[in-house]
Every structure is written in C-alpha cells, then in structure tokens.
C-alpha positions as YAML, in Angstrom:
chain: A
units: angstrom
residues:
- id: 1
  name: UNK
  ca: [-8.57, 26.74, -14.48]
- id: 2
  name: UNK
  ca: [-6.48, 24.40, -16.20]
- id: 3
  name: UNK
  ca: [-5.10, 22.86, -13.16]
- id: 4
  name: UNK
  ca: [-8.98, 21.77, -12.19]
- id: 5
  name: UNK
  ca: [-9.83, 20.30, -15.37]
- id: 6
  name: UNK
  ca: [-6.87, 17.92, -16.00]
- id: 7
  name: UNK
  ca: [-8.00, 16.83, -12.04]
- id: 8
  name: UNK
  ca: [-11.59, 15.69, -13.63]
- id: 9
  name: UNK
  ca: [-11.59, 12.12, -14.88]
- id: 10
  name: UNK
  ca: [-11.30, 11.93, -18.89]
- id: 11
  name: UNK
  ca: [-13.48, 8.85, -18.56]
- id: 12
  name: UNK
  ca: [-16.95, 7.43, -17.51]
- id: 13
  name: UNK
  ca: [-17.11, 5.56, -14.59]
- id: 14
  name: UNK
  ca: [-19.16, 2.24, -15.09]
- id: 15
  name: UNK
  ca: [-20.58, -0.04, -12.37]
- id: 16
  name: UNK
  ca: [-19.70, -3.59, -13.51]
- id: 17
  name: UNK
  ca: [-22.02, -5.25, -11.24]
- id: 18
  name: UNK
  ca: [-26.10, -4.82, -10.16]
- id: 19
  name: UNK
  ca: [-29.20, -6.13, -9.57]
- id: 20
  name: UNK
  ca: [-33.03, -5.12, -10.14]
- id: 21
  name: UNK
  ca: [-36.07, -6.38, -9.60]
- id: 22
  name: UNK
  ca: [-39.90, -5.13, -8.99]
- id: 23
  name: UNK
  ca: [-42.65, -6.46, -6.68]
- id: 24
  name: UNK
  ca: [-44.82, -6.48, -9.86]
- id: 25
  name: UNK
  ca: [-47.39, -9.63, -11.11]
- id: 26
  name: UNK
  ca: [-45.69, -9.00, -14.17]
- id: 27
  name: UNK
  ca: [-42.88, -10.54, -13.35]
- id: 28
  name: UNK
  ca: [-43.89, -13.15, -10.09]
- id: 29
  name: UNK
  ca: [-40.50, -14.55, -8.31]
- id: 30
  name: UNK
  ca: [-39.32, -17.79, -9.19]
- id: 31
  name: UNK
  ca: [-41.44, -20.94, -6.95]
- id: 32
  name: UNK
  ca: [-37.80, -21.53, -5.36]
- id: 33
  name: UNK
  ca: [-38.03, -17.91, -4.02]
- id: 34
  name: UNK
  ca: [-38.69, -18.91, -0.02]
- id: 35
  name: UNK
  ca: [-38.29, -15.24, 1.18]
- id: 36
  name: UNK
  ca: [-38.56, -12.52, -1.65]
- id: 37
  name: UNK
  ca: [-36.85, -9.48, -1.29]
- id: 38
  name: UNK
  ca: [-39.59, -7.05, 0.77]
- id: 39
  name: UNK
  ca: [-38.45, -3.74, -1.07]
- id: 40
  name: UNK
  ca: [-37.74, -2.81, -4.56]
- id: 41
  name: UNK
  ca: [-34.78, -2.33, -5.97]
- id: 42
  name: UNK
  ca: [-36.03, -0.99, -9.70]
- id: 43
  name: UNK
  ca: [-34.00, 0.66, -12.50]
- id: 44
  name: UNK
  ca: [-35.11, 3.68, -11.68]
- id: 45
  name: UNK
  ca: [-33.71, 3.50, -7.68]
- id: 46
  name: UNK
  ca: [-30.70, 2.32, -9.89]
- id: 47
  name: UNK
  ca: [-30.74, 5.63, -11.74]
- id: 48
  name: UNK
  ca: [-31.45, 8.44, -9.03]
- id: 49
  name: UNK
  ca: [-28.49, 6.34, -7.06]
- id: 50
  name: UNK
  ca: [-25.85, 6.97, -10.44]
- id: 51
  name: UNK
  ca: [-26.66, 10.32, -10.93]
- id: 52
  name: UNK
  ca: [-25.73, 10.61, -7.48]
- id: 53
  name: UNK
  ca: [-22.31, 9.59, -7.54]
- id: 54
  name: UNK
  ca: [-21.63, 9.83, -11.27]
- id: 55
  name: UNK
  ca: [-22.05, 7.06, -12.70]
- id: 56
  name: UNK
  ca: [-22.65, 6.73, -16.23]
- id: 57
  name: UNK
  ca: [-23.60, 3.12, -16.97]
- id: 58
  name: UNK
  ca: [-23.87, 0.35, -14.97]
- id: 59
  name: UNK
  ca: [-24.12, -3.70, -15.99]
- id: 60
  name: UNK
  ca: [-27.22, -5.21, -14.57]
- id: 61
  name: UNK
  ca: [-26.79, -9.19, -13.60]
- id: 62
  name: UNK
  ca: [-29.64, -11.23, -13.70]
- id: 63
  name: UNK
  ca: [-31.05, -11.87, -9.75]
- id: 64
  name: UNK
  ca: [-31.60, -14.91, -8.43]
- id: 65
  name: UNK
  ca: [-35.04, -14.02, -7.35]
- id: 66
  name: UNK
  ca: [-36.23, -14.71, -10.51]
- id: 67
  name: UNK
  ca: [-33.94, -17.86, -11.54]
- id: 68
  name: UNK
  ca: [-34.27, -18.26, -15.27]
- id: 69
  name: UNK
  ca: [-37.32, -15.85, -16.13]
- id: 70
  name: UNK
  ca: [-35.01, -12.79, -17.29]
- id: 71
  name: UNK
  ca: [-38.29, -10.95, -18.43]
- id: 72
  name: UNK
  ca: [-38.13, -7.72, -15.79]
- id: 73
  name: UNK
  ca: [-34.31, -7.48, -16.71]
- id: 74
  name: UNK
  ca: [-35.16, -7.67, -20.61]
- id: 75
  name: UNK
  ca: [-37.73, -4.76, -19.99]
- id: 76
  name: UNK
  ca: [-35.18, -2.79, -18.64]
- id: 77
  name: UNK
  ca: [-33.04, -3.39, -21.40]
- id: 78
  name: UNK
  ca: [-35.29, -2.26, -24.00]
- id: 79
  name: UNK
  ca: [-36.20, 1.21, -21.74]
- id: 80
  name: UNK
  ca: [-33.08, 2.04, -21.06]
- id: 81
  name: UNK
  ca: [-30.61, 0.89, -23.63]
- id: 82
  name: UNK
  ca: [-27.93, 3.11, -23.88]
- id: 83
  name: UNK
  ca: [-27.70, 2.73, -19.70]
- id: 84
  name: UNK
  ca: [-27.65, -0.61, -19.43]
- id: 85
  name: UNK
  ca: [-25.85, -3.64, -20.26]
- id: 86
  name: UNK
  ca: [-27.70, -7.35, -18.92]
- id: 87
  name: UNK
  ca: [-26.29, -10.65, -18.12]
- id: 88
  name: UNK
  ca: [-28.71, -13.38, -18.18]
- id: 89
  name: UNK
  ca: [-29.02, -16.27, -16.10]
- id: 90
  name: UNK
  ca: [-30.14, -19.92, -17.94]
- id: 91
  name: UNK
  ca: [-30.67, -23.00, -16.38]
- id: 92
  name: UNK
  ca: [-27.27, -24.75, -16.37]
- id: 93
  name: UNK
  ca: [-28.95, -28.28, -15.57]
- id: 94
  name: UNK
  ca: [-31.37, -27.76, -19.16]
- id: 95
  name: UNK
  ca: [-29.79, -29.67, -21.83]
- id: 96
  name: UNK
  ca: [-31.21, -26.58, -23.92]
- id: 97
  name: UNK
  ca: [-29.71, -23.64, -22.46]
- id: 98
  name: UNK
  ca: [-27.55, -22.86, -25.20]
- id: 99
  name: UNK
  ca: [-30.36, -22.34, -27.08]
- id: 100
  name: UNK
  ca: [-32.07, -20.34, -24.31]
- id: 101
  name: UNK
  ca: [-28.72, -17.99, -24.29]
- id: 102
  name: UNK
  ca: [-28.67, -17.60, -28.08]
- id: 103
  name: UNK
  ca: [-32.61, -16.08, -27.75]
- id: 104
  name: UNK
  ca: [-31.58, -13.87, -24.96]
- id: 105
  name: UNK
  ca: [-28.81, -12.39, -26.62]
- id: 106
  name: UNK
  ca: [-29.96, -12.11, -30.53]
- id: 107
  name: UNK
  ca: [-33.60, -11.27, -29.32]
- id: 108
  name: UNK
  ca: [-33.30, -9.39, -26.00]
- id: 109
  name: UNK
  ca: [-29.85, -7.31, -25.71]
- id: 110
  name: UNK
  ca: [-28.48, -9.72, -23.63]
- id: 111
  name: UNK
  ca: [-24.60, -9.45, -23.09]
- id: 112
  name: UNK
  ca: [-23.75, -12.42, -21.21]
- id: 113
  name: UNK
  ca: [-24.74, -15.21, -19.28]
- id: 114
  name: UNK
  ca: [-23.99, -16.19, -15.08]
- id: 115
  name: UNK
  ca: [-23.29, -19.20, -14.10]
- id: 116
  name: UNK
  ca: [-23.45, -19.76, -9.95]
- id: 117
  name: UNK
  ca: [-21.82, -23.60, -9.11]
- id: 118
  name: UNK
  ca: [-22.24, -23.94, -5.47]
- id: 119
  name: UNK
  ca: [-19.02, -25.46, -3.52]
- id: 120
  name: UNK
  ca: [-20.82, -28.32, -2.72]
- id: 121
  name: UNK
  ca: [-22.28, -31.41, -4.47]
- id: 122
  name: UNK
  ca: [-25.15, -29.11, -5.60]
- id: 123
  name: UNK
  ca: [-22.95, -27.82, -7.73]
- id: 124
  name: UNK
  ca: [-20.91, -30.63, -9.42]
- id: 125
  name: UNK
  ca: [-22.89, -30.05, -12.67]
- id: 126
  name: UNK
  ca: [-19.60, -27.56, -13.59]
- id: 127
  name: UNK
  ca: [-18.03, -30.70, -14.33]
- id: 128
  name: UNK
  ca: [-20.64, -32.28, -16.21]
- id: 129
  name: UNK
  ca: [-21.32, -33.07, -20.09]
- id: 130
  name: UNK
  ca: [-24.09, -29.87, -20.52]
- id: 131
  name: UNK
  ca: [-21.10, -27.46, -19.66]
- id: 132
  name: UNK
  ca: [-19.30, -27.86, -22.77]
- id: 133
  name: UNK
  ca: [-22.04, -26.94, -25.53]
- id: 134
  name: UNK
  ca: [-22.87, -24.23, -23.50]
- id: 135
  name: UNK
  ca: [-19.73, -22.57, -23.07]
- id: 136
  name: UNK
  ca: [-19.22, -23.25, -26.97]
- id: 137
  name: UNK
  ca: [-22.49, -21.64, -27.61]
- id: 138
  name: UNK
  ca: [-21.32, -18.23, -25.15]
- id: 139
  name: UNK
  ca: [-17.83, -18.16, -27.26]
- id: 140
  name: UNK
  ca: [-19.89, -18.07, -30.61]
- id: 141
  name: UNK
  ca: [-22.05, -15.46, -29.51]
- id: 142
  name: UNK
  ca: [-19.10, -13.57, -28.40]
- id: 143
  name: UNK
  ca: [-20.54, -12.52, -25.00]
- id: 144
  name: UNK
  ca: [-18.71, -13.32, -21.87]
- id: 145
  name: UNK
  ca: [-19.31, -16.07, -19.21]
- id: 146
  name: UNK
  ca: [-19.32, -14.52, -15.62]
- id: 147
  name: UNK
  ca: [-18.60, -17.11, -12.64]
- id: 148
  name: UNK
  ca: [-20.37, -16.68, -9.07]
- id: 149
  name: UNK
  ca: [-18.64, -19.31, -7.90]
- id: 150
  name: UNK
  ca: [-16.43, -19.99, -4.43]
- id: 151
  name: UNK
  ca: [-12.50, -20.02, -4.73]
- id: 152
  name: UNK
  ca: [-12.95, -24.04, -4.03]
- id: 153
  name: UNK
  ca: [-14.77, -24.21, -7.73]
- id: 154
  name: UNK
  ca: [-11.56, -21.88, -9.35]
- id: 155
  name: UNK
  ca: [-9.90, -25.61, -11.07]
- id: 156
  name: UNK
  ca: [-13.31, -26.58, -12.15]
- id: 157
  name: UNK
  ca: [-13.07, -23.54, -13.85]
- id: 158
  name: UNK
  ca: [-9.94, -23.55, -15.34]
- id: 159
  name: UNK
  ca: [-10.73, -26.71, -17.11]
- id: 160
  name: UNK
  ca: [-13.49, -25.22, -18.90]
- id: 161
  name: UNK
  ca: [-11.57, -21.68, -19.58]
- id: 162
  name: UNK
  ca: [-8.41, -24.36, -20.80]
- id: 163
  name: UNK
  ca: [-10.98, -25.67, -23.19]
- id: 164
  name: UNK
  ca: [-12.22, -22.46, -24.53]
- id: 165
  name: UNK
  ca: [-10.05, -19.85, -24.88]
- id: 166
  name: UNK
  ca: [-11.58, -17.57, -27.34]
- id: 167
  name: UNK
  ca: [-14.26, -16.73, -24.68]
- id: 168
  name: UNK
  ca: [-13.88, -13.93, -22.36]
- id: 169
  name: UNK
  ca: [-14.90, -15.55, -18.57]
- id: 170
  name: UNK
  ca: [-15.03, -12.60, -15.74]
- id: 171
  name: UNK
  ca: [-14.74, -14.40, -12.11]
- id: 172
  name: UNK
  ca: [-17.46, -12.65, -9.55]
- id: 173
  name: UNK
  ca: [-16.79, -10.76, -6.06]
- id: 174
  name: UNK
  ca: [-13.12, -12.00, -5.85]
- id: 175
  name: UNK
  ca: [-14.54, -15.66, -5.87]
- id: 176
  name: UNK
  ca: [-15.43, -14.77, -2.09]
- id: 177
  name: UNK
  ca: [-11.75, -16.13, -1.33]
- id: 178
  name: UNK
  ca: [-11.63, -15.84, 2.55]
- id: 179
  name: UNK
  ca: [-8.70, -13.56, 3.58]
- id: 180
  name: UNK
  ca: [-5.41, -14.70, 5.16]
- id: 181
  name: UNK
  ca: [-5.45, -18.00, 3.16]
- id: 182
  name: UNK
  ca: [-3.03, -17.36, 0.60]
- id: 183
  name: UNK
  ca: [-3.59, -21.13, -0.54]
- id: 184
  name: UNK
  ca: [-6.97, -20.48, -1.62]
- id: 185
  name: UNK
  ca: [-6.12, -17.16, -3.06]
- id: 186
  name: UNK
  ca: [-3.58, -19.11, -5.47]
- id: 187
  name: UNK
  ca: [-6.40, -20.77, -6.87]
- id: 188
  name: UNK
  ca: [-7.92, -17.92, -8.42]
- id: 189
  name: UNK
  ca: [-4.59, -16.00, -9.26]
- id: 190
  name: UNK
  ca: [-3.55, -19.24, -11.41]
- id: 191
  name: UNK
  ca: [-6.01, -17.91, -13.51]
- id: 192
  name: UNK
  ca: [-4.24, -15.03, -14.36]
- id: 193
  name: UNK
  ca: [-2.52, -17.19, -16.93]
- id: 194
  name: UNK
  ca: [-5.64, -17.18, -18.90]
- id: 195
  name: UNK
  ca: [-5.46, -13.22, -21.06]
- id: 196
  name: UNK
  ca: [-9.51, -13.33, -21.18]
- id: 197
  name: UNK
  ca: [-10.24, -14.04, -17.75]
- id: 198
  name: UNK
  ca: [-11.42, -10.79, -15.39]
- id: 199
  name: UNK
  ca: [-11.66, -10.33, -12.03]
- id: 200
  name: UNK
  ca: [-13.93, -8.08, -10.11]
- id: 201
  name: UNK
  ca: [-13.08, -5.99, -6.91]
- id: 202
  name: UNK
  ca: [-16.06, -6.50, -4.71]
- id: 203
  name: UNK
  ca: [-17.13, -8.22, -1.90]
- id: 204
  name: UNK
  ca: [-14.89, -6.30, -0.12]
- id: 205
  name: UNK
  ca: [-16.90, -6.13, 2.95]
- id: 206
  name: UNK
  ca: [-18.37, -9.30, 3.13]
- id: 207
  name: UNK
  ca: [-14.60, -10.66, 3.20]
- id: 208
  name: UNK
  ca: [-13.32, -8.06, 6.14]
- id: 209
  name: UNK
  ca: [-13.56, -8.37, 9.92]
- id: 210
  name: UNK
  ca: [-13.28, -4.94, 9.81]
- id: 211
  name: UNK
  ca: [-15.41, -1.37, 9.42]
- id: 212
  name: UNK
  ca: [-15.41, 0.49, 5.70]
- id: 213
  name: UNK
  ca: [-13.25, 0.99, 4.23]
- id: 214
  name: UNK
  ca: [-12.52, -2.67, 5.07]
- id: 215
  name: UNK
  ca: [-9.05, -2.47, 5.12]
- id: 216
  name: UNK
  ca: [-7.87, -5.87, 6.11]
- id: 217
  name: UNK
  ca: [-8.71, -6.60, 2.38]
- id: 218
  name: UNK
  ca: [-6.65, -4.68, 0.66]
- id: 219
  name: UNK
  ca: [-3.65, -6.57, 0.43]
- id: 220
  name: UNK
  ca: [-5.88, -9.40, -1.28]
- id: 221
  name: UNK
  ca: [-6.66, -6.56, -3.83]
- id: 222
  name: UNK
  ca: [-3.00, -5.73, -4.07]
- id: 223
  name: UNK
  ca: [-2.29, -9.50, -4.75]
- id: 224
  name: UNK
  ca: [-4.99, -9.79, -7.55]
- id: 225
  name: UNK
  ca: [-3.63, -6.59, -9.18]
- id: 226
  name: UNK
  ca: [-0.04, -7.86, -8.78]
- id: 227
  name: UNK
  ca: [-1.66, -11.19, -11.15]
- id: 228
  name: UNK
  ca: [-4.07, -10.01, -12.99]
- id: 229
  name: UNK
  ca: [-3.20, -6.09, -13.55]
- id: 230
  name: UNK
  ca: [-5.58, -3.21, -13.76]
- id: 231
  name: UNK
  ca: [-6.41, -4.27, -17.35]
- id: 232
  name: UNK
  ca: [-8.13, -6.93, -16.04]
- id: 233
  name: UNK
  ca: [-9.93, -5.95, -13.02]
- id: 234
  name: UNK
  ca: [-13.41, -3.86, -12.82]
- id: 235
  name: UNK
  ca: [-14.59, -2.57, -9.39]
- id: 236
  name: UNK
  ca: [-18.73, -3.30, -8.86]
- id: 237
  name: UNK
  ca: [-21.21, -2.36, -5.99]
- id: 238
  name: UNK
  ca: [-23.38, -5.61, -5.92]
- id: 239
  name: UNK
  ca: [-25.94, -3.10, -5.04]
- id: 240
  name: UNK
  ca: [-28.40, -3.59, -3.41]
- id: 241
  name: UNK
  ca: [-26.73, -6.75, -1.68]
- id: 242
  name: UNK
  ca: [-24.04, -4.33, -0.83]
- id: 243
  name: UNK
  ca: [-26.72, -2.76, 1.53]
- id: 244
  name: UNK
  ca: [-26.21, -5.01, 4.26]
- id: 245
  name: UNK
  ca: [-23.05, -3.68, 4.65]
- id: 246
  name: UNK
  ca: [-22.10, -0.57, 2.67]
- id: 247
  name: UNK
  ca: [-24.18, 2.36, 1.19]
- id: 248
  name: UNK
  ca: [-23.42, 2.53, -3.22]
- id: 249
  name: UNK
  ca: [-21.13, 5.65, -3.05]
- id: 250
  name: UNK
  ca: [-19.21, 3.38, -0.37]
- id: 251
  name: UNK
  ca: [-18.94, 0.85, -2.88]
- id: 252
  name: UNK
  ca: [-17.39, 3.65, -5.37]
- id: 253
  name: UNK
  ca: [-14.99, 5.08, -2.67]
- id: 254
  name: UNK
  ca: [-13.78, 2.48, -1.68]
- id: 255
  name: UNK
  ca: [-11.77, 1.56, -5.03]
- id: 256
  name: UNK
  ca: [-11.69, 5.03, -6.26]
- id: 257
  name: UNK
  ca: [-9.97, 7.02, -3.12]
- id: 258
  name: UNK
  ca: [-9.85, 4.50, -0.42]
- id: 259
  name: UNK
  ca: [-6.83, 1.84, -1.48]
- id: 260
  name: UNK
  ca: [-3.99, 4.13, -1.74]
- id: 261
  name: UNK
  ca: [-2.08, 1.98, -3.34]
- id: 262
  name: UNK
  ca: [-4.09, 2.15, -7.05]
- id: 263
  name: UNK
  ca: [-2.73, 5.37, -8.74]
- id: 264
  name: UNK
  ca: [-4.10, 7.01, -11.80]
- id: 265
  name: UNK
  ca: [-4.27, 5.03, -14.08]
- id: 266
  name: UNK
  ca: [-5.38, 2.21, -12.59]
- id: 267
  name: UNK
  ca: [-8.47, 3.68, -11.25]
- id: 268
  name: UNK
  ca: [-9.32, 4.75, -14.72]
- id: 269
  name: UNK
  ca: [-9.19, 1.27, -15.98]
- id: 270
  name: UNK
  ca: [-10.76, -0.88, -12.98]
- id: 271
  name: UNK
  ca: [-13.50, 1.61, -13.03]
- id: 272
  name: UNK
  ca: [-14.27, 2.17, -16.46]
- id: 273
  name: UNK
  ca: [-12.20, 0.90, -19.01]
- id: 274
  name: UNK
  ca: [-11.81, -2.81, -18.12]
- id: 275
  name: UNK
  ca: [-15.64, -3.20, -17.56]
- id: 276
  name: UNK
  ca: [-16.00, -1.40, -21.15]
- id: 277
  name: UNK
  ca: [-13.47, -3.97, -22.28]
- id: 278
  name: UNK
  ca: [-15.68, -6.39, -21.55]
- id: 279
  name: UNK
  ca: [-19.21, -4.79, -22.33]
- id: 280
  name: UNK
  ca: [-18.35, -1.85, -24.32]
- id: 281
  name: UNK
  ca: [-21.22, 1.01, -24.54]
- id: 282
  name: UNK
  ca: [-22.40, 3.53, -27.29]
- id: 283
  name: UNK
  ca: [-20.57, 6.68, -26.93]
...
C-alpha cells in the first residue's frame, strides 16, 4: 500500500494554456472574425475534458475570435473562480490599453495580458512608443506578459524584457521555432538570461514531421530545459487548437510519460509548479 501511494503525484497538475468561447449573441465575434469557429469550445467542454485526465486547474487565454472584447472569458471567471485563471488580450495599437489592462485585472480577475506581434511588418508595433507604458503598467499590476510571437520577434523582445525586469514575461508554444535550426532556437534560449522569463512546452505537433508523440521535437525540448530548467518551463494543451492534431490527454502524455528524458521532478514542476509560479491558485 505504501509503495502505490508514494507512486501518486503529491501535486495538482495545471494546464497552463486554453481557450473558450460560445456561439452565444451575448458575446458576437469580433467584425475581423472572417470564419468563426463552427463548434463550441465552452468552460464546461473544458471541465468534463479535466476531470478526465486529472486536471485540476487550467489558465484560460483570451481567443482571438473575440479580439479585445474579453466579456465571455470574464464570465467564466466569475463562475468558476477557483478553476480558472484568465489572460486578457488589449489592443496593443490603443494608446489606452494600459488603462484597459488595469480594468481587466482590478475589476474582472484578470491575471495577465497576451500580446501576439506578427513576424512581419504587421507587427512592428513591438518596437513602437505604446509598448513601453504598457509593459510598465503589466509590471505594476504584477501580472505577467505572455508573448505569441515567432522566434524572428525573440530580440524585439528582449529589448522590452531588458527594460523591465521586475515583470514576469512567459514566451508562448516554444515561439513556434521551426526544428533543426539551431540558429533560430538561440534566439529564444538567449532569453534564458532573463530569471522571469518562462517558456511553455507546446506546439509540439505543429513543429514535428512526425506522428504523436512527435518525437523529432524532443531534442528542442531537451535544449530549452538544458537553458531554461524545469523551473521555468510549464507544459499546455492549446486545446482546442491542439485538435487539429492531438486529442487533450495527448497533450498531457506527451510531457508527462512520453519524453523520457524529464524525470521526477521535473514533471512535477513543468506541469504544475512552474505554471503555479506564475499564476498561483487557492488551495
């Protein structure tokens, strides 16, 4: 008997990274929604799907769907808030979306904010003069900035991280660096240098050539856990993106007894305790 309970985890697993949304006139998709997602992907889906697999709380991020209206993610907040954590998104082109961010989090439970520069010329506004005051304003509030960003945008970055470095920053999906180009890789391990920058493990199988459990990526996960270390890196589903590709308890597999090379301890921290390092829950 005591064998089998010191093989149960002495921790909560927590997904660092989903979205939700609802076909509902409540909440109408943004105008710049072409094509809107033709099924629902709700909290409760969420739920049934982590009582499945055991999960015990999960960090919802703000879709794109519904650009800066965060008012479906805000209701699922307030119904579910011991469940839940919610990163925002604001309109990084809106001279005030500081003060946007500062509602979202004092009024709404907000935890955060995303940011999503494209690699392109779309997305030069990373380097422009509304980044600072916003970034200032996330570091005040003492809620992390998460990055969807591609590896290209990783300097752009690294200015703004250089500038504030009492602000916790986690970089999204492995910043979608292709595999076998160690070059571009380097661009996101250089920011190991920074202690409050975080790195999730996902995106696993949108890098690979290959079937789950998509293993010509795991040497990029080796390498980021070689920079960054387990203290720093959260796994996350991206579910229901994930879909596409990968069913949710795929998504939890895959970290937890898929890459061989993560023992123990790691496991217990890039599936719970680094994503509760950066959005801790209630007990």
């Amino acid at each position: 008997m005591a064998s089998l309970a010191a093989a149960v985890p002495r921790y909560r697993i927590v997904d660092s990274h989903v979205h939700v949304w609802k076909k509902d006139p409540r909440y109408p998709w943004a105008k710049e929604t072409a094509k809107p997602p033709e099924e629902d992907a709700s909290a409760e889906m969420l739920l049934d799907l982590m009582k499945q697999h055991g999960v015990e709380r999960t960090v919802i991020i703000q879709v794109i769907h519904y650009r800066w209206d965060n008012s479906y993610l805000a209701d699922v907040l307030k119904q579910y808030p011991k469940l839940f954590h919610g990163v925002a998104r604001v309109n990084p082109e809106d001279p005030a979306a500081p003060d946007h961010l500062s509602k979202l989090v004092e009024q709404q439970r907000f935890r955060g904010v995303r940011l999503s520069p494209a690699g392109n010329a779309a997305g030069d506004w990373i380097n422009g003069p509304l980044m600072a005051p916003l970034w200032k304003r996330c570091q005040q509030l003492k809620v992390p900035m998460t990055l969807l960003a591609p590896v290209s945008r990783m300097p752009d970055a690294a200015r703004l991280i250089e500038a504030h470095p009492g602000l916790t920053v986690v970089i999204d999906h492995m910043a979608d660096s292709p595999i076998g180009k160690p070059g571009e890789l380097a661009k996101l391990t250089a920011l190991a240098r920074y202690p409050k920058v975080f790195v999730k493990i996902s995106h696993t199988w949108s890098l690979s050539r290959q079937s789950y459990p998509w293993a010509d990526t795991h040497d990029q996960v080796k390498q980021l856990h070689a920079a960054f270390g387990p203290r720093r890196l959260m796994w996350g589903t991206d579910w229901p993106v994930s879909l596409r590709h990968a069913t949710y308890g795929q998504a939890l597999t895959l970290v937890r007894d898929e890459m061989k090379f993560l023992n123990d301890d790691d496991k217990s921290w890039m599936l719970s305790k680094t994503v509760e390092r950066v959005w801790p829950f209630p007990k």
